[in-house]
Each structure stands twice: as C-alpha cells, then as structure tokens.
N, C-alpha and C positions, 0 to 999 in steps of 0.2 A: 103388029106393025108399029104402033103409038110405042108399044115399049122398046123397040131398036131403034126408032125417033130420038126418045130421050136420052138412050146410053150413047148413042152419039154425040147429041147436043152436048152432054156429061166432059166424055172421053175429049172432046174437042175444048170443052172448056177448060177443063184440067193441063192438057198441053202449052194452051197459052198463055193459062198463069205460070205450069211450070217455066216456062220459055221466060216469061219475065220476069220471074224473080231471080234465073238465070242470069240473066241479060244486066241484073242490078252489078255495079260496079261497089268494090270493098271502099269504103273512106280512104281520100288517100292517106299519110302521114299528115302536111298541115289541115286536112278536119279532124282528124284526130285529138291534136294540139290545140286545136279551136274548141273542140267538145271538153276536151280533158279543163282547159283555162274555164272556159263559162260554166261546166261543174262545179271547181272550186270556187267562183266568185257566186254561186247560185247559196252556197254555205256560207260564206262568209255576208251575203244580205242577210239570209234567217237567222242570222248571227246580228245584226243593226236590228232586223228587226223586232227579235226578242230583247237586246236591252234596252227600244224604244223606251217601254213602257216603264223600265225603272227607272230611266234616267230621269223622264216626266216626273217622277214622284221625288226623286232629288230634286228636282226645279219647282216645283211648287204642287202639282197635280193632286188631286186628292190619294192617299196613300190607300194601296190595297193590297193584304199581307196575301191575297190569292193570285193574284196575278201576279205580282212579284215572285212569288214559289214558283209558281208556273212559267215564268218566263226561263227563272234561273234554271230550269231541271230543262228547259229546250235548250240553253246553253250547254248544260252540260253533256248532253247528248250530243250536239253539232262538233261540241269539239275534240269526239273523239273521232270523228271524221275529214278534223284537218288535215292529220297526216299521212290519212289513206288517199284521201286525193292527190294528196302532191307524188307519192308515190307509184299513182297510176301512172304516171308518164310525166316523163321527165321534157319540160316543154324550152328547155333553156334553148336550144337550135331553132329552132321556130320563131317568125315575128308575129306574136298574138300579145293584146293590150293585156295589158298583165304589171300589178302593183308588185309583183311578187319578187323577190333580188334571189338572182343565180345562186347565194350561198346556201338557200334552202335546200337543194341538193348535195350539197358539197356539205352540209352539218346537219343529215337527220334527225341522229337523236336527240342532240340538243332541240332542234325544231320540236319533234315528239314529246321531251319533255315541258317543254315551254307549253303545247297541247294541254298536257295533263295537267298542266298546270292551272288553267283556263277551267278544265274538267273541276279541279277539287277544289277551286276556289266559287264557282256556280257551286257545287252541289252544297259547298258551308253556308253562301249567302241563304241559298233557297233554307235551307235549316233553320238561320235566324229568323228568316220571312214567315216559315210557317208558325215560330211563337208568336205570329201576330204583329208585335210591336215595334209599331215605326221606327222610333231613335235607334234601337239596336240594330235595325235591318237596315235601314239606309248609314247605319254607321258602317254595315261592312261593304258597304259599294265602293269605297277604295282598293281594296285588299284585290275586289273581282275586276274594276276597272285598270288595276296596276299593272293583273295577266296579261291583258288586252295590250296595254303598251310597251309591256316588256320582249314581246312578241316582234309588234310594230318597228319599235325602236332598231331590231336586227335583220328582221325580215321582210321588210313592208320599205317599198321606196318612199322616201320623203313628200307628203306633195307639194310641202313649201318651196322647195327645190331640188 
C-alpha cells in the first residue's frame, strides 16, 4: 500500500513539473537581443579586465612577467570570441544599450579580422611577458593596445560623442 503511496506522490509529481516546464514560455526576440547584447559586453569586461593588470604595470605598479603572460593569453582567448558573439544574433533592430555601431554587421570579416588581430597581438605580448623582462614587455603594449583601438575607432561608438 506505502509503495502505490509513493508511485503516486511520484506520477503526480512528475506531471506537474512536466506541466510547467510546459507552461515556460520561449524568450521572446527582444530577450533574446538583451541576452545576445549582455553576452557580448560580459567578453568585452573580461576583456578590461584582463588588461587591468598590465595597464597597472605601465602606470607604475610593480611589474610581474606572470601576470602579464597570464593576462595576455585571457586576451587572447576572449578575443576569438568576439566575432562569435556578434554573430549570434544580429541585434541592429532591437533597442538594447549597446556601444556597438550597426557596421559590425554590415563588415564581418573585417570585424573578424580586426578580432585576430587582438588574438596575435596578446599572444606576441604574452611571449615577450614570459622572457620575464620589463622593458621589452611593456614595450610591446602598444602594438596590443593599438588592436584595441583600431577596433574601437570603427566599431565601437564614440563616447566623447
């Protein structure tokens, strides 16, 4: 008797999770657009703040050729993920806060390339970083900083104006 107790309690329970997971409604199009935006701005932070730490050691911070490697190799990682995000959904119809200019659509590869660009210039800083030596490695944070804006400069709205 306890055990057709339980395969009810069971059977009953079962129904009205299936019933509401049912019952859950699909995102519509703008949470979509909201998830897809705050995806990509969620890369583009682990992006700030991975080159926290070397920027610090350009500004004065005490210099660490491991964290510097380490930051540059999370860069280089994140930014083969730029392109994938923006190609998950194309969010130009949508009002979602978003730095990002419509052309990012309209010019892929270039975008993509500009990515890898990002990509192979982290993975040379991190190179220099891991010989250790300051002056060389913070001599190439131009080169990695330049990706960043060459980027920005086409892709990225102004925030000056």
């Amino acid at each position: 008797m306890a055990g057709r107790i339980l395969i009810g309690v069971v059977s009953a329970f079962c129904v009205l999770f299936a019933t509401a997971v049912a019952a859950e409604e699909a995102p519509s199009a703008d949470q979509q657009a909201a998830t897809a935006t705050a995806n990509r701005q969620a890369v583009f932070k682990l992006l700030g703040v991975s080159m926290g730490p070397i920027i610090g050691m350009a500004r004065g911070a005490p210099f660490d050729a491991a964290v510097a490697e380490r930051s540059a190799r999370r860069i280089a990682v994140l930014a083969t993920m730029i392109p994938e995000r923006f190609t998950a959904m194309d969010t130009r119809k949508f009002t979602v806060p978003t730095e990002a200019l419509p052309v990012i659509w309209e010019q892929p590869d270039d975008f993509a390339q500009k990515a890898k660009a990002l990509e192979d210039a982290a993975n040379t800083f991190a190179g220099l970083a891991a010989g250790g030596d300051k002056a060389t490695t913070l001599g190439g944070l131009r080169a990695l900083g330049g990706t960043c804006g060459n980027c920005h400069d086409s892709y990225r709205v102004d925030p000056k104006g």
